[in-house]
Structure formats: structure tokens, C-alpha cells
C-alpha positions as CSV (number, residue, x, y, z in Angstrom):
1,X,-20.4,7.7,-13.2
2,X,-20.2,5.2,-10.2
3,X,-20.9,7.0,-6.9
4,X,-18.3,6.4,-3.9
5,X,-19.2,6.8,-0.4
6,X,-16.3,5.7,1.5
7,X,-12.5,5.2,1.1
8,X,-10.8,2.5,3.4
9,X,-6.9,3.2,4.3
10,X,-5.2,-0.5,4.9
11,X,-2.8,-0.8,6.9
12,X,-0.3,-3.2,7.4
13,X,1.6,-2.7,11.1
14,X,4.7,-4.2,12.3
15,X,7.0,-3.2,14.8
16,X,6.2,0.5,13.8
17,X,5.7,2.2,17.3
18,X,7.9,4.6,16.6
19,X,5.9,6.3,13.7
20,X,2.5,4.8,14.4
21,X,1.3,8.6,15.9
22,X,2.9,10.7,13.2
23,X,1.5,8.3,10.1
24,X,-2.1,8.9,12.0
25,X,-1.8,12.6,12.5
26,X,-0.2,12.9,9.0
27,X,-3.4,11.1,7.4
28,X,-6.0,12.9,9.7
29,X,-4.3,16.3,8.3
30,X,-5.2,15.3,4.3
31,X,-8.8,16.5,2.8
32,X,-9.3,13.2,1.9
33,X,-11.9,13.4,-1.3
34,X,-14.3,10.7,0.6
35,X,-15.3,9.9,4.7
36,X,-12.7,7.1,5.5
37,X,-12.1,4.3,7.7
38,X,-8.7,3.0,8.5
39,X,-8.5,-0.8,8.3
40,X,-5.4,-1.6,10.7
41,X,-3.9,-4.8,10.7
42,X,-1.1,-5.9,13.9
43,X,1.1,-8.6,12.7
44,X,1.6,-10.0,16.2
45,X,4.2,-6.8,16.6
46,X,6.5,-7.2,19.4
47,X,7.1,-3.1,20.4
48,X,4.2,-1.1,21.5
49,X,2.1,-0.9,18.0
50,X,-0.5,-2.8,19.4
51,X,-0.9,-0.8,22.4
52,X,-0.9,2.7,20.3
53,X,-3.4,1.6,17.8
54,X,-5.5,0.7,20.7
55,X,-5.0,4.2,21.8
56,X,-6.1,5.7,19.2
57,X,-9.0,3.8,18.3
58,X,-10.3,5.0,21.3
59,X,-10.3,8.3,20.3
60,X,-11.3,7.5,16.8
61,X,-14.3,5.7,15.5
62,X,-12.9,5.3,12.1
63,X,-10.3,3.1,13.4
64,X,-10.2,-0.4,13.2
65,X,-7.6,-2.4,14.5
66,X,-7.2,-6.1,13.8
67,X,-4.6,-9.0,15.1
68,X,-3.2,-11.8,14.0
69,X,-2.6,-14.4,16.1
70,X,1.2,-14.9,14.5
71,X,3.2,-13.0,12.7
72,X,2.3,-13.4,9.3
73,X,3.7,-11.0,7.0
74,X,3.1,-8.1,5.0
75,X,0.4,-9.6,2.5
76,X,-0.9,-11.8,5.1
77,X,-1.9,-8.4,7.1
78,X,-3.6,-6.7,3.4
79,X,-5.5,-9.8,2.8
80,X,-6.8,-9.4,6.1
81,X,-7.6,-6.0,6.0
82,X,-9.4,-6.4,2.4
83,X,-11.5,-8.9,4.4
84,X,-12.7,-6.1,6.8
85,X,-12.6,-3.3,5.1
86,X,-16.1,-1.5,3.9
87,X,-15.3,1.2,1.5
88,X,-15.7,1.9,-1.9
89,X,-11.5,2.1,-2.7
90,X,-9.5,1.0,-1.2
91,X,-5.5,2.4,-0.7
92,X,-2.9,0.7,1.3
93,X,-0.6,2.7,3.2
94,X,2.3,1.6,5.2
95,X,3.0,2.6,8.7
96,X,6.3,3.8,8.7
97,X,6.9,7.6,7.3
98,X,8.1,6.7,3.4
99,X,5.2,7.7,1.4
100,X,3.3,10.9,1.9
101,X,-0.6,10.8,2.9
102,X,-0.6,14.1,0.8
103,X,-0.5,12.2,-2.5
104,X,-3.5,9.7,-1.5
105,X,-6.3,12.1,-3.1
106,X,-4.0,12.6,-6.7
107,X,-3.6,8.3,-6.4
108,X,-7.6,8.4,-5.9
109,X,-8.8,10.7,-8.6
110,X,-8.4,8.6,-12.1
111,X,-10.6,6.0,-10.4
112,X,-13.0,9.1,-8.8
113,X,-13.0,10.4,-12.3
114,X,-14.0,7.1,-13.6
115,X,-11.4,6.3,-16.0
116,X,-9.3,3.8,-13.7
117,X,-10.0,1.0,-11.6
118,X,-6.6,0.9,-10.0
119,X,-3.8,3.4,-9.5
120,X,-0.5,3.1,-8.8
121,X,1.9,5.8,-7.2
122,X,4.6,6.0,-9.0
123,X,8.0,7.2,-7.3
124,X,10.0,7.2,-10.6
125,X,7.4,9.8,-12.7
126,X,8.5,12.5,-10.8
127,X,7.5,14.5,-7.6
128,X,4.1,14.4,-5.8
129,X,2.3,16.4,-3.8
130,X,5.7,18.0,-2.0
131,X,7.7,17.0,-5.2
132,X,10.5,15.3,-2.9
133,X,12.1,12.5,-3.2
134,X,15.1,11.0,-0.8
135,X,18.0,9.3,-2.8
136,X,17.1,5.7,-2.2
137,X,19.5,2.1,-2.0
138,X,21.1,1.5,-5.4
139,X,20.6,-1.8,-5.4
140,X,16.7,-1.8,-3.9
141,X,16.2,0.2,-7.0
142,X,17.9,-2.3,-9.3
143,X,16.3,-4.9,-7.6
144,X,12.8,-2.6,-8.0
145,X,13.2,-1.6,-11.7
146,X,14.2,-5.6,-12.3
147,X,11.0,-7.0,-10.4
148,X,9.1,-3.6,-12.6
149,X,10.3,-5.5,-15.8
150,X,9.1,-9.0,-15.4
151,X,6.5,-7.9,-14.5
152,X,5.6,-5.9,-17.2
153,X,7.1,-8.4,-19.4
154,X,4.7,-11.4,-18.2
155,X,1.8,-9.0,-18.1
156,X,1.9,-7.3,-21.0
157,X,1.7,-3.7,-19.4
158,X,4.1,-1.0,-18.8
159,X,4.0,0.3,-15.2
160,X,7.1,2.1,-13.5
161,X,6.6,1.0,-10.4
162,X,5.4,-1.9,-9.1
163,X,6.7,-2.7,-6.0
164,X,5.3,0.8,-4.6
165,X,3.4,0.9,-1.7
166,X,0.2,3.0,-2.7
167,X,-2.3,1.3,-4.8
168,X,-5.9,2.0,-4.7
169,X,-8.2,-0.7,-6.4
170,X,-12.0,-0.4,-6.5
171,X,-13.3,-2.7,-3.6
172,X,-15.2,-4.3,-5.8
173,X,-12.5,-6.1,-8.0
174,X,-10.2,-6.5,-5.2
175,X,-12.5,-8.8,-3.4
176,X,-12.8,-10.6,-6.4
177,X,-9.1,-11.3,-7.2
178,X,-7.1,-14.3,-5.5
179,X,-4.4,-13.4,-3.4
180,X,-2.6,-16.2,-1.5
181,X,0.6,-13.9,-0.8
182,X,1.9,-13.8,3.0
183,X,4.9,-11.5,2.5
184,X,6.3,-8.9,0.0
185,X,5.2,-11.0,-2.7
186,X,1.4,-9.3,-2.1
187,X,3.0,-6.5,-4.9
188,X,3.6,-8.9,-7.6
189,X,0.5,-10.6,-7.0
190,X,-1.9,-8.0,-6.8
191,X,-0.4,-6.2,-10.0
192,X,-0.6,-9.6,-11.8
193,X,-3.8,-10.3,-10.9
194,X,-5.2,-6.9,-11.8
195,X,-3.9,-7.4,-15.0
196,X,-5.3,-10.6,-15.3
197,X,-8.4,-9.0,-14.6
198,X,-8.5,-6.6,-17.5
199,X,-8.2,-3.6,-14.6
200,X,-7.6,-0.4,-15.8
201,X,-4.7,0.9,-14.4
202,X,-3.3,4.3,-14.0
203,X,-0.2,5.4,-12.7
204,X,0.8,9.1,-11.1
205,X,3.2,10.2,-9.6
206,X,4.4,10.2,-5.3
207,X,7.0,11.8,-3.4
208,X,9.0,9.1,-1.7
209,X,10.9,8.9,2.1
210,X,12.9,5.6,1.9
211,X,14.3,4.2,5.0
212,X,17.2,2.5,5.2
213,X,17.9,-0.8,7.2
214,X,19.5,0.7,10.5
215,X,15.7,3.0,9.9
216,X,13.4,0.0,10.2
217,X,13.5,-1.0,6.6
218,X,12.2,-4.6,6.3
219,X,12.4,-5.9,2.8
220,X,15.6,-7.6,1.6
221,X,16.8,-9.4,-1.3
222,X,15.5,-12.6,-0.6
223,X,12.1,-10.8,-0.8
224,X,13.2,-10.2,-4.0
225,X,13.8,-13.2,-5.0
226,X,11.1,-14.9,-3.8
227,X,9.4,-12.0,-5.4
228,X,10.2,-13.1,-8.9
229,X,9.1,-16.7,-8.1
230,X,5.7,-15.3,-7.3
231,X,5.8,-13.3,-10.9
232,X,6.5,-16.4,-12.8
């Protein structure tokens, strides 16, 4: 069985200054299964993200914080962060409050166990690790369980969730795949590729905050749609 030494956290940050503290003190609070680094990426934010994560770096070696010179998007901020990251596995987690750092060492222990070599949290299989989950948009889930389909469809697999935010790949295939994605397309993508690949993949289950627009929410439906585009 492969031996891991060291799990990197990506994350994504825009415009989160609000919950950049909590999401930190809520991650530092997990027994993670591995020593981790957080990979932080700042998509040229224009609140005071930049200025917290600096903050807390300096209280926290295991903290990396990373700019981009323009704001770039969602996969932009991944693709740099998988270009700095370390680890072993790597999980992305957002920076707003919607999914639960509790859940991160159930996502991680198929590949731990060696029978995966990505996971996906699922928020449609039921509870995780506080067994919540918030009543989310109708039509986000429509648009969620549509995106789900094609992809499955094109792919040849039968995930639940695709467009959720926790996925932990082994670092070693996800430096290998292509990803060219700047925006929400990154989920598409990187489940497409992995498929490609001949990953295994396993899904369990999260518990799941949603947020709505007047919250912070970001994606919309022309994500969507130009999320389709990138499955086809």
C-alpha cells in the first residue's frame, strides 16, 4: 500500500473576508489523517482576503498564500494551487462556510485505504459527518443534477455529484492531467479528465451549507452553460 506523508488543502479565495477566519479555525479543529499544508490561492480579491490570509500565515507555517496578478477565476486559482502544492492528496476546499472540514478525513480514506485515486463528496448520498444538509436553490440543483448527467453520459460513469466542491485526487495523477479551465468549468474538466485517465473514483457522502446569492454565492447559470460546453 502506497505511503502518504502529507495532504495539501487548495484553496481557491475570492472576496471571502467575511469567512476567511472561521473556514481556518474550522480546518485547524479536524484530526486530519495526514500533516497538511494549505495551498491558498487570492484571485486579485478586492475585500480584505488578501490582507487576512497574510495574517494568518504569519502565525502558521503551513500556510501558503499565493496571488494572481488578475482576477482569474475559480479554476484559474486550483491550477495554480496544484502547481504549488507538495502533498501526497490533494482536496480542494472552498473558502466560504458550505462544506464541512469535518468530512475531509471520510473524502480521504478510500484513497488512504488504497482502493481510490480520487473521491468525490457527494451531497445527494446522504448526511456527512454532522448528517445536515441546508435545503438548497431548486433550480442550482436542476442545473447540478443536469451538468451530473452529461457528464456521466459522455464519460461512461455514474457519479451523483459532480459539481461538488470536495474532491481529493492523488497528486500524482493530478499533475499529470490537462486542465486549461479558468472558471467553474474546473469541475467538468477535472471529472472528465479523471475519467479519461482510468482514475478510480469513489464517491461518499458530505453534509452541505449552500449560500444563497444575497450570501456571497458566485456561480450562476451562465456557468452552467458554459459548463456544458466544457463537457462536450
Amino acid at each position: 500500500m502506497t505511503r502518504y506523508t502529507l495532504l495539501s488543502i487548495l484553496i481557491p479565495v475570492y472576496n471571502e473576508a467575511r469567512t476567511l477566519r472561521r473556514i481556518f479555525a474550522s480546518l485547524a479543529a479536524v484530526p486530519m489523517p495526514l500533516p497538511v499544508e494549505f495551498v491558498c490561492v487570492d484571485d486579485c480579491s478586492k475585500d480584505a482576503s488578501a490582507q487576512i490570509l497574510d495574517e494568518l500565515a504569519a502565525k502558521d507555517p503551513r500556510i501558503k498564500v499565493f496571488r494572481q496578478e488578475r482576477n482569474q477565476g475559480k479554476g484559474a486559482a486550483i491550477r495554480r494551487a496544484i502547481g504549488q502544492m507538495t502533498g501526497d492528496i490533494a482536496i480542494v476546499q472552498d473558502a466560504d462556510l458550505e462544506y464541512d472540514p469535518r468530512d475531509i478525513p471520510a473524502v480521504l480514506a478510500p484513497i488512504l485505504e488504497g482502493k481510490a485515486d480520487a473521491v468525490f463528496g457527494s451531497r445527494f448520498t446522504g448526511g456527512g459527518a454532522n448528517g445536515q444538509r441546508k435545503v438548497l436553490l431548486y433550480w442550482h440543483t436542476v442545473a447540478n443534477k443536469l451538468l451530473t448527467l452529461a457528464t456521466n453520459i459522455l464519460n461512461d460513469i455514474n457519479i451523483t455529484d459532480m459539481e461538488t466542491c470536495y474532491k481529493a485526487v492523488r497528486s500524482d495523477i493530478l499533475k499529470q492531467i490537462p486542465l486549461s479551465s479558468d472558471r467553474f468549468g474546473i469541475e467538468p474538466e477535472l471529472t472528465t479528465r479523471l475519467a479519461q485517465y482510468g482514475a478510480r473514483i469513489y464517491e461518499v457522502p458530505v453534509s452541505y451549507h449552500g449560500r444563497s446569492v444575497a450570501e456571497g454565492k458566485k456561480i450562476g447559470w451562465k456557468d452552467a452553460v458554459k459548463a456544458l460546453g466544457c463537457i462536450i
